[in-house]
VOFIVEX-363107 format. One line per field, with one value per residue (C-alpha): x, y, z; residue in one letter; residue number from 1. Coordinates in Angstrom, 2 decimals. Example, Ala and Ser with C-alpha at 12.3 -4.5 7.8 and 13.67 -1.06 7.14 Angstrom:
% residues 2
u	c(12.30 13.67)
v	c(-4.50 -1.06)
w	c(7.80 7.14)
marse	c(A S)
lofi	c(1 2)
% end
This chain:
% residues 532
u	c(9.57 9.48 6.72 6.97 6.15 3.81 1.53 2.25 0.82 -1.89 -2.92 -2.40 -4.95 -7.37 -7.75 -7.91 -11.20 -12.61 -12.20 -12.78 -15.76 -13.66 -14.25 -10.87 -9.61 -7.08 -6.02 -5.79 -4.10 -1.53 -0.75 0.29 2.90 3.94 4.85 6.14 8.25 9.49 10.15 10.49 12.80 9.98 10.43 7.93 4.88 6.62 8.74 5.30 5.16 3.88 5.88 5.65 1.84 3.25 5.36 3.28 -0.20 1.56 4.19 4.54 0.72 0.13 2.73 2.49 -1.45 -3.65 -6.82 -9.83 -9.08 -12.27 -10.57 -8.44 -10.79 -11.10 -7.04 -6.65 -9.38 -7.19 -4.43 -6.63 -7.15 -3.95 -3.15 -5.73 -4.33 -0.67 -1.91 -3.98 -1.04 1.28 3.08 3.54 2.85 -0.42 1.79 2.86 -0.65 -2.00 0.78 0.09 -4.05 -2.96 -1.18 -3.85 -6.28 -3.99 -3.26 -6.51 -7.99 -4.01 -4.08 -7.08 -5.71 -1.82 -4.18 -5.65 -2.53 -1.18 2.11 2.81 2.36 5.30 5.76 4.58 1.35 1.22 2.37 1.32 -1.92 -3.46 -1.92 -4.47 -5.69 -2.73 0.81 3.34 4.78 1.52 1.83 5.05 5.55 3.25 0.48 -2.58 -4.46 -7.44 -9.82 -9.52 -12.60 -13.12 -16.39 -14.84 -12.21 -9.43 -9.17 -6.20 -5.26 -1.85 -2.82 -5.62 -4.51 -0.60 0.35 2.48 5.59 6.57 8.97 9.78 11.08 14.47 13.86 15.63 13.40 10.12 11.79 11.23 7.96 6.61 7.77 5.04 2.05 -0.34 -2.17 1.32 1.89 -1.98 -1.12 2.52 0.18 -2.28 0.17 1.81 -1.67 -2.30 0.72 0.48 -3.14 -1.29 -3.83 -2.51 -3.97 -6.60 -4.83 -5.00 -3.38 -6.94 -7.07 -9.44 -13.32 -13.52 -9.91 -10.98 -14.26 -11.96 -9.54 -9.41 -8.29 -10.55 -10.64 -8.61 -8.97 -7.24 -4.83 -4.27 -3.94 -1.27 0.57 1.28 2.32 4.51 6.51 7.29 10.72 12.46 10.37 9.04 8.55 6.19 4.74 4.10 2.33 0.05 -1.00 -2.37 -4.49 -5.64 -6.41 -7.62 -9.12 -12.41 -11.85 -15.79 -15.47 -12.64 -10.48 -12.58 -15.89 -17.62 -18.03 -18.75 -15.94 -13.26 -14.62 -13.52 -10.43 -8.41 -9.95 -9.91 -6.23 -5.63 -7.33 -5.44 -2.27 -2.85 -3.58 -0.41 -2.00 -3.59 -6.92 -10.09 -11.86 -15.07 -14.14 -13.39 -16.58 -18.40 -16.16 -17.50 -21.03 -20.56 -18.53 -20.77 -24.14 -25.74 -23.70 -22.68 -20.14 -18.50 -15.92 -13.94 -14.39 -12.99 -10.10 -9.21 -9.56 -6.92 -4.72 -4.95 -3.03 -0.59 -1.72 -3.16 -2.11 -4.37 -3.40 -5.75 -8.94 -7.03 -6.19 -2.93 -1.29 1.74 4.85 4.47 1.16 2.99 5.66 3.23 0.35 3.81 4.83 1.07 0.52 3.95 2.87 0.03 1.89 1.36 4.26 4.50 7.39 9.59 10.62 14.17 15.96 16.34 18.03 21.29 20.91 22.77 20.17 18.83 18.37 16.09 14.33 13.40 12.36 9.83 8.41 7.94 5.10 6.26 3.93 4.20 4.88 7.95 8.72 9.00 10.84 13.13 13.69 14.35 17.19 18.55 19.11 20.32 23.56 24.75 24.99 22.48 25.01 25.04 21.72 20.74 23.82 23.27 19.65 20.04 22.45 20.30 17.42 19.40 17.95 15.58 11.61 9.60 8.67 11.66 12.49 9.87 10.87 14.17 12.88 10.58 12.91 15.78 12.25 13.10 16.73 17.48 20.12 23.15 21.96 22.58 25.74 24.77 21.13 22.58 24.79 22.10 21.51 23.57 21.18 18.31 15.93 16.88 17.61 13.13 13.45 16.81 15.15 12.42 14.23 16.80 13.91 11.38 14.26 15.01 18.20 19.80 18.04 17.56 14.16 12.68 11.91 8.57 10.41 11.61 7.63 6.92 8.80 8.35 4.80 4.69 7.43 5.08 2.05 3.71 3.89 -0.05 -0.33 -0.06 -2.32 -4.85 -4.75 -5.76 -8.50 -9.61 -12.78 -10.31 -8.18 -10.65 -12.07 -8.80 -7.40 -10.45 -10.02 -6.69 -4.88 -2.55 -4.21 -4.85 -1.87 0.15 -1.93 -1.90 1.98 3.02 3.47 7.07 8.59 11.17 10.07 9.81 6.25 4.93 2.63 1.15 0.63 -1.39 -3.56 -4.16 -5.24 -7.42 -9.23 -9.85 -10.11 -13.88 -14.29 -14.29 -12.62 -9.18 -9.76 -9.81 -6.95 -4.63 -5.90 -4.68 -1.90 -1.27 -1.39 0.86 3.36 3.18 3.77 6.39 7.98 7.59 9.64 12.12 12.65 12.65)
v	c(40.30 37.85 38.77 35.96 33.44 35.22 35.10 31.94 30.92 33.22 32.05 28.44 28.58 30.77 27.69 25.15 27.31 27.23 23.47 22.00 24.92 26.51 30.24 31.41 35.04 35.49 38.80 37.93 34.71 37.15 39.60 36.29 35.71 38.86 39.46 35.71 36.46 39.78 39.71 35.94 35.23 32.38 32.02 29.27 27.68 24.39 26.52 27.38 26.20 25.96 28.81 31.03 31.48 32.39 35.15 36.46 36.38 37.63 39.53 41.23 41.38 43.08 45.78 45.77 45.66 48.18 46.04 45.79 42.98 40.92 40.67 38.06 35.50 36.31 36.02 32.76 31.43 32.42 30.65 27.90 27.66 27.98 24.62 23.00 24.00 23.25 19.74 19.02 20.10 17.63 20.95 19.86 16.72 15.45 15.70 19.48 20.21 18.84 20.99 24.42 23.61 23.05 26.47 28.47 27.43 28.60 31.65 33.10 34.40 35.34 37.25 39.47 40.73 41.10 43.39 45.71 45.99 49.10 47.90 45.80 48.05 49.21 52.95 51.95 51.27 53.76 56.38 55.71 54.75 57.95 57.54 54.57 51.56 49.83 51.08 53.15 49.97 49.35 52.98 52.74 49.60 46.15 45.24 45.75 43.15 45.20 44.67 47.69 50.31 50.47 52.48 55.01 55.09 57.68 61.10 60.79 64.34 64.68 66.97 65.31 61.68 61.48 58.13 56.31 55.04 51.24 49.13 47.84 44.20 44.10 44.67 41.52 39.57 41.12 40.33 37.17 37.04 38.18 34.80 33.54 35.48 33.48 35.60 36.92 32.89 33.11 36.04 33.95 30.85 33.15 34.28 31.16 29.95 32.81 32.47 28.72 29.72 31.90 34.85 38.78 41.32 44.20 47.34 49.22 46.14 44.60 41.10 39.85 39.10 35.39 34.36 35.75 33.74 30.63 31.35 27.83 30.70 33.18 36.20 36.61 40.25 41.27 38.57 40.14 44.13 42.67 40.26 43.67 45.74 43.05 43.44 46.95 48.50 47.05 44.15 46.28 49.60 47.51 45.94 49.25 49.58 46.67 47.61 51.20 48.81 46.76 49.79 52.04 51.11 49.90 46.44 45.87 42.83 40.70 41.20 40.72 39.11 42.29 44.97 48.10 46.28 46.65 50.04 50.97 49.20 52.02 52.57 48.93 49.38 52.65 51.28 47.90 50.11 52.79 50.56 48.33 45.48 42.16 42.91 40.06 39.18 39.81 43.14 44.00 42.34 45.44 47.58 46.56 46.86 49.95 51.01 49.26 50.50 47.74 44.53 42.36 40.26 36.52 38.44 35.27 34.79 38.37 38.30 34.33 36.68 39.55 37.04 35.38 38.45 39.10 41.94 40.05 37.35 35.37 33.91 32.31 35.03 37.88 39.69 41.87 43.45 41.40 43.29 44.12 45.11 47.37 48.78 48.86 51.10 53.42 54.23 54.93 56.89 59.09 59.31 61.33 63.63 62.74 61.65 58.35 57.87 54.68 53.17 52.97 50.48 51.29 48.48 49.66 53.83 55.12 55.09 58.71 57.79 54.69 57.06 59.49 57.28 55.72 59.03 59.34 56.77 53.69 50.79 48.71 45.21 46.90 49.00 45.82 44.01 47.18 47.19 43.19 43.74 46.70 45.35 41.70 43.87 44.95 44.07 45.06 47.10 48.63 49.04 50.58 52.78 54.37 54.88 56.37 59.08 59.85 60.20 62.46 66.35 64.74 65.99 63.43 61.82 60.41 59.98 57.53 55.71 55.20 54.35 51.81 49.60 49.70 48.18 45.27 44.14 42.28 42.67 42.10 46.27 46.87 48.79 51.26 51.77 52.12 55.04 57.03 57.50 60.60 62.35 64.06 63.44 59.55 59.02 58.23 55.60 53.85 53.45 51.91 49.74 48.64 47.91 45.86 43.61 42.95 45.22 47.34 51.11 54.18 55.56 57.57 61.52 62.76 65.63 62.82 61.12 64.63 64.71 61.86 61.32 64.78 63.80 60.85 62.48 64.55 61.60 61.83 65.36 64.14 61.30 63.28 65.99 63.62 61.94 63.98 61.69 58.76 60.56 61.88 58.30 56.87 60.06 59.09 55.54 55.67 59.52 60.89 61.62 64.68 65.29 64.86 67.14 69.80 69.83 69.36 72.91 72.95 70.56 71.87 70.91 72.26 70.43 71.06 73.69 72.29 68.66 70.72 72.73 69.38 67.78 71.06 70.59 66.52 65.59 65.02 65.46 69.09 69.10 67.67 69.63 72.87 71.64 71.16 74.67 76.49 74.29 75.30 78.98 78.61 76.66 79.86 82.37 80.25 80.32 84.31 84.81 82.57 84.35 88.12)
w	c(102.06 99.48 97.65 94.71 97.80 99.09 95.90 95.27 98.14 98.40 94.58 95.62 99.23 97.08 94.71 97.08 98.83 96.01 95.15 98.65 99.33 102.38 102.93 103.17 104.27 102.04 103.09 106.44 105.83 103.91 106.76 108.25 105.58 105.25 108.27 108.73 106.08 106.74 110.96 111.13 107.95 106.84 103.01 102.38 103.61 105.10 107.87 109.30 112.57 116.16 117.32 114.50 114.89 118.76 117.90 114.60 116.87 120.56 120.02 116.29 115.89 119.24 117.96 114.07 113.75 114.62 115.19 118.16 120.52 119.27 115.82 117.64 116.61 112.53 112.59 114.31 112.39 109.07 110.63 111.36 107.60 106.58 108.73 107.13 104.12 104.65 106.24 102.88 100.58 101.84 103.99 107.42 109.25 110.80 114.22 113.70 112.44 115.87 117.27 115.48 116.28 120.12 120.00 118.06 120.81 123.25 121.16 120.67 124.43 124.86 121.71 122.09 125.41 123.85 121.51 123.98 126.14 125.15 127.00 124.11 121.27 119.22 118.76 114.84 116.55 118.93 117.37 113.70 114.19 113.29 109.84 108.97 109.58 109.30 110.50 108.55 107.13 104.88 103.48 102.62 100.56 102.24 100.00 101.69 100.17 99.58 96.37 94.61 93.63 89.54 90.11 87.47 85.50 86.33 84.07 82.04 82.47 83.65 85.64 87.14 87.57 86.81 85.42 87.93 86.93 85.71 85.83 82.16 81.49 79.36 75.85 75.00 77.24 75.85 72.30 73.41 74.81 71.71 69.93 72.47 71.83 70.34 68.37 66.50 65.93 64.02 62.24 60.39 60.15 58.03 55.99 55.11 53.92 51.75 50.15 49.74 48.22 46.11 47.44 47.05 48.95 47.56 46.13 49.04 50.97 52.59 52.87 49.90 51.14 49.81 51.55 54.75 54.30 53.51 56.54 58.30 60.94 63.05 62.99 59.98 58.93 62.40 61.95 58.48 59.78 63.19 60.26 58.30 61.56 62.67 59.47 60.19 61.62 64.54 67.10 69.48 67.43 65.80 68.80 69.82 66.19 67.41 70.66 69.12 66.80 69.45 71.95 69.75 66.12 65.32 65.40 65.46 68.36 66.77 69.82 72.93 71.03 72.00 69.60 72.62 74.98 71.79 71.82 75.83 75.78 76.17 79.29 80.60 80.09 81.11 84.55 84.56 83.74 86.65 89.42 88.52 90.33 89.74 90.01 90.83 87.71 89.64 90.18 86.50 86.05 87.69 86.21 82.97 83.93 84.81 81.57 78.80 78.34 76.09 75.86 78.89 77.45 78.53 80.86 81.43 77.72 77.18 78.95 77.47 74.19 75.33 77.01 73.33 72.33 75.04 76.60 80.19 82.14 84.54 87.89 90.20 89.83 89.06 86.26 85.18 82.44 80.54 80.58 76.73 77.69 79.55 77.37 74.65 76.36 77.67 74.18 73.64 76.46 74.74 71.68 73.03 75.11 78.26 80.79 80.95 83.77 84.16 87.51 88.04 89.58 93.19 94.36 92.38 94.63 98.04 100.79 99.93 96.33 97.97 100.01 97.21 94.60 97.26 98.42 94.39 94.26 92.98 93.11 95.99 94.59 92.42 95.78 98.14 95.22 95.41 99.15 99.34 97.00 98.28 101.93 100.47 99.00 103.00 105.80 108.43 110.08 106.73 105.90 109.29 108.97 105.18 106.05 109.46 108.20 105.09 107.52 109.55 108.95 106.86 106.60 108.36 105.90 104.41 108.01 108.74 105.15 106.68 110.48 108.86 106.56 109.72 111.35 109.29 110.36 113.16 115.91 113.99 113.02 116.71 116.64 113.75 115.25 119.25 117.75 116.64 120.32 120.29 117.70 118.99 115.82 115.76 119.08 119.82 117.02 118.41 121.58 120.20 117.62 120.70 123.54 120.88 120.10 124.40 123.79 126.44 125.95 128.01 128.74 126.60 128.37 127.70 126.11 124.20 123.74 122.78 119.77 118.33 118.63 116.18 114.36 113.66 112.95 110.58 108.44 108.36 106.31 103.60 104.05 105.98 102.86 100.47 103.40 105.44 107.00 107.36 109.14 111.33 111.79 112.88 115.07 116.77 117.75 118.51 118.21 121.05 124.32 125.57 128.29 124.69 122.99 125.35 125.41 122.18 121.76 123.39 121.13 119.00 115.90 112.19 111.85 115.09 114.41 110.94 113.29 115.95 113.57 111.68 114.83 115.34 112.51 112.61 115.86 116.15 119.91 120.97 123.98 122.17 118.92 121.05 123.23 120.12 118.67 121.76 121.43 117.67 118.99 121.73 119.03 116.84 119.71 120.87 117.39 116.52 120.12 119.00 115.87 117.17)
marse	c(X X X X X X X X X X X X X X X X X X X X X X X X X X X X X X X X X X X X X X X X X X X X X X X X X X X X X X X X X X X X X X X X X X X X X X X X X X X X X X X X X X X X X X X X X X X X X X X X X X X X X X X X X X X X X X X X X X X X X X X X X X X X X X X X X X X X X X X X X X X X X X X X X X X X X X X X X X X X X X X X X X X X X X X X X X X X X X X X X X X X X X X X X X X X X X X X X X X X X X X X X X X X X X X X X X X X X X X X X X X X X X X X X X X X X X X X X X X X X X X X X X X X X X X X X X X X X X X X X X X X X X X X X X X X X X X X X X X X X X X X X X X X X X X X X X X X X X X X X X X X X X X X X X X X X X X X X X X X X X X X X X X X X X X X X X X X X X X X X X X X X X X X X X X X X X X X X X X X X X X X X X X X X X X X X X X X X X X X X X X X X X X X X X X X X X X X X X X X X X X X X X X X X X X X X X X X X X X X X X X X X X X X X X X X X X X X X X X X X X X X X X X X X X X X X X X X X X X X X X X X X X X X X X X X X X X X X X X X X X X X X X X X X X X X X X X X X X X X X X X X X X X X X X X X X X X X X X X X X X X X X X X X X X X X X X X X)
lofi	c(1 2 3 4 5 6 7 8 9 10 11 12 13 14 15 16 17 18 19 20 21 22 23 24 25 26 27 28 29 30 31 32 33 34 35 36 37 38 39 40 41 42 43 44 45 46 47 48 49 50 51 52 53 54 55 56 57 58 59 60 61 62 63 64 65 66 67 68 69 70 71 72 73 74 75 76 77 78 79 80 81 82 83 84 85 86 87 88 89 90 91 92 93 94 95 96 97 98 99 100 101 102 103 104 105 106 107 108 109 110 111 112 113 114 115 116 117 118 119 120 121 122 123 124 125 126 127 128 129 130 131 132 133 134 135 136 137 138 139 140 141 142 143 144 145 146 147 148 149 150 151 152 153 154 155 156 157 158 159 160 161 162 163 164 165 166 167 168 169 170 171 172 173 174 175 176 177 178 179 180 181 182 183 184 185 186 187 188 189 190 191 192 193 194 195 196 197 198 199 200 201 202 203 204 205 206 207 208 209 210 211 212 213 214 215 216 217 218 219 220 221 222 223 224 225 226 227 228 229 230 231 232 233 234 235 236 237 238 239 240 241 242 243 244 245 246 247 248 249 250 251 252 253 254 255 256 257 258 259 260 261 262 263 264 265 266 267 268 269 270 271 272 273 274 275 276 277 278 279 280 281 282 283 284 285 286 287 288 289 290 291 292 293 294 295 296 297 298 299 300 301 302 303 304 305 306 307 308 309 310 311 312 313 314 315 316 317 318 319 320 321 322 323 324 325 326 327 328 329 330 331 332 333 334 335 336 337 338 339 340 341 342 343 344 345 346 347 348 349 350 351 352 353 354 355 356 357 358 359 360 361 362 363 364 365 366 367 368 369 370 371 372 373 374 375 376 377 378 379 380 381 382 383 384 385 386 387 388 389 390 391 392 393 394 395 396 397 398 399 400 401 402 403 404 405 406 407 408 409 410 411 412 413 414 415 416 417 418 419 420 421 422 423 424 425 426 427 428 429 430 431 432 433 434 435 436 437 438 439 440 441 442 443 444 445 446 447 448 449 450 451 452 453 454 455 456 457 458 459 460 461 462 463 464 465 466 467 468 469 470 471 472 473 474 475 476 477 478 479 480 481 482 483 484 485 486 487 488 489 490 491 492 493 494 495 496 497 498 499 500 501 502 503 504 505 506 507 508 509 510 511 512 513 514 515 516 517 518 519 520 521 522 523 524 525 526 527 528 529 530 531 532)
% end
């Protein structure tokens, strides 16, 4: 997916709800693209048309989404918006808008039954749908869309709350970017002044009381303090130098206007930093109310104040850390011990190498960046091929990385995916891949349906771990039924007890949870006879 498109637009709709007072579902209205963009090849807002909304709404919908049939109506409505909105920005035609509305009427009593058909649902859907609310796909690498909760701020303990790796800019291209930061740009003005004023500093290097009351400059005493950092060691050492001072001395309200908000930057940033994420400027709004105890300062004020000094950027209503905000808060997350990882590149690894560094939590814009350019270097033979063999013998995990990106390519992958046939672990997934695309496929056995509905829910451990009550909530809209349940135990595979006893334990009705207990049991005797 192109996810520089995707913002755009998403940026560019949220501003035009605002100015023409439309209430627009942005996330919604960005499944659309997403998915438009990643099944359907669209890679801007002017190839939307009349038969895209027809194959997004009835056919990849009905098997991506995991969604109640009455939701039908909230998603055409977004798309409804999204005419209106491609129609107003000079997009489409008035005749293709009349088209795409025509369609969308259509769509939407066709939609909520393509929804409720299980018959249409991919084995994503089917088979993932225990994972979450959304399919594998959104826990691998989609944004979700979803506002993000700054109730607290994380611990900083490594151990606790590991910092997640980044992705650093060039340090030739943040060399650069520093030549733009405004407040850097004061900080030379002020000194040019002094010395045209012929002004010396105090013996212990202070800027002198009566200049800084004669600055035609504000804030002069910081500008003084960054001016003297700047002119120490190599560019970014001493950006580094700067970003401490910001972060972390008392700089009494000169950066933000707020004297207590100067005070908690570090944990603004460490926030900002952690969630690697543009976040609303609402919600940092309530994280601040929740983090200062007397002032409530101009957040939109603020933030003008920090973008001043180049450590956010705004876009739209959201807020994000620069990229020397980034490298800067890195070094000073090293200097204090803790590990501070950096994202490689993982466009440039062999399949496996793509697979591990996404089961190591990178963040999911850098991730789908990652992806895009690793399948734009092959072939989708080769894609499907690389990834299929690194997934074979793989845990089921890394498996379901692998399945999931393959999801992606189109038929020209047909050859590489139809010889996985032949292997019993990837042989459920080639089925699928081959029958959702109207390819020639075998059956799938139940033994078959067996196997990879655990191999599937194995995916959830990890999730359900971490979540237990969501993953109780969503094994009980949509988990495996019990005739599955019941004979999952002769499936020969490594997670199959661990998936029963999991089910055990989260399935809230009784009559299933006990079924896949005396399943789990029959899976262990099963496996102690194999081994004697």
């Amino acid at each position: 997916m192109s996810i520089e498109w995707v913002n755009r637009a998403i940026d560019d709709l949220r501003a035009w709800g605002r100015a023409h007072e439309v209430d627009v579902d942005a996330d919604e209205v960005r499944l659309l693209c997403d998915y438009a963009s990643d099944y359907l090849n669209v890679t801007e807002l002017g190839e939307f048309t009349p038969a895209t909304f027809e194959e997004l709404l009835l056919s990849i919908y009905p098997r991506k989404v995991i969604a109640p049939p009455e939701s039908a109506s909230e998603t055409v409505a977004a798309a409804r918006t999204l005419v209106d909105f491609l129609l107003d920005l000079g997009e489409i035609s008035e005749e293709r808008a009349a088209l795409m509305r025509g369609a969308l009427t259509e769509i939407e009593p066709e939609m909520a039954t393509a929804l409720a058909d299980p018959a249409n649902f991919g084995m994503a859907k089917s088979l993932f749908s225990s994972i979450g609310p959304e399919s594998l796909e959104q826990s691998i690498a989609i944004p979700a869309g979803e506002v993000p909760d700054l109730g607290e701020a994380p611990c900083d303990c490594p151990a606790c709350a590991p910092l997640p790796a980044v992705r650093l800019a060039p340090e030739h291209e943040l060399e650069a970017a520093l030549e733009a930061v405004p407040v850097l740009g004061e900080a030379h003005a002020l000194r040019e002044w002094l010395a045209e004023r012929g002004s010396t500093p105090t013996a212990k290097g202070r800027l002198r009381v009566k200049d800084a009351a004669a600055s035609p400059l504000p804030t002069p005493s910081l500008l003084w303090d960054l001016g003297r950092l700047r002119e120490r060691g190599a560019p970014m050492d001493a950006w580094a130098s700067m970003v401490e001072f910001l972060v972390e001395k008392d700089t009494a309200g000169q950066v933000t206007g707020s004297a207590e908000l100067d005070e908690e930057l570090y944990d603004l940033f460490d926030m900002l930093y952690r969630l690697q994420s543009p976040v609303p400027v609402t919600v940092v709004g309530e994280y601040l109310d929740e983090l200062l105890e007397y002032e409530r300062p101009d957040v939109d004020a603020a933030l003008g104040r920090l973008a001043h000094c180049g450590l956010v950027s705004r876009s739209g209503d959201a807020v994000t850390l620069t990229p020397l905000a980034c490298y800067g808060l890195r070094r000073l997350y090293l200097g204090h011990g803790l590990e501070a990882p950096e994202a490689e590149d993982l466009a440039a690894a062999d399949a496996m190498g793509l697979i591990e560094g996404l089961l190591s939590g990178m963040p999911t814009e850098l991730a789908e960046e990652d992806i895009q350019r690793w399948l734009e270097r092959r072939s989708p033979a080769e894609a499907a091929a690389e990834l299929l063999s690194a997934a074979g013998g793989a845990p089921a995990v890394a498996r379901g990385i692998a399945v999931t990106i393959v999801d992606r390519l189109d038929s020209a992958a047909e050859s590489a995916v139809r010889a996985c046939l032949d292997d019993q672990e990837l042989r459920p997934h080639a089925i699928h891949w081959l029958t959702s695309r109207g390819l020639p496929a075998p059956p799938l056995t139940q033994e078959e349906l067996l196997w990879v509905s655990v191999d599937m829910l194995a995916l959830a451990m990890p999730a359900a771990e971490e979540d237990p009550e969501i993953f109780a909530e969503n094994i009980a809209a949509s988990g495996p039924p019990a005739y599955l349940i019941e004979e999952m135990w002769r499936v020969d595979h490594p997670d199959v007890v661990d998936v029963l006893e999991l089910l055990g334990r989260s399935i809230p009705d009784g009559t299933l949870a006990k079924a896949a207990r005396k399943a789990a049991f029959k899976a262990r005797s099963r496996a102690i006879g194999t081994s004697l």
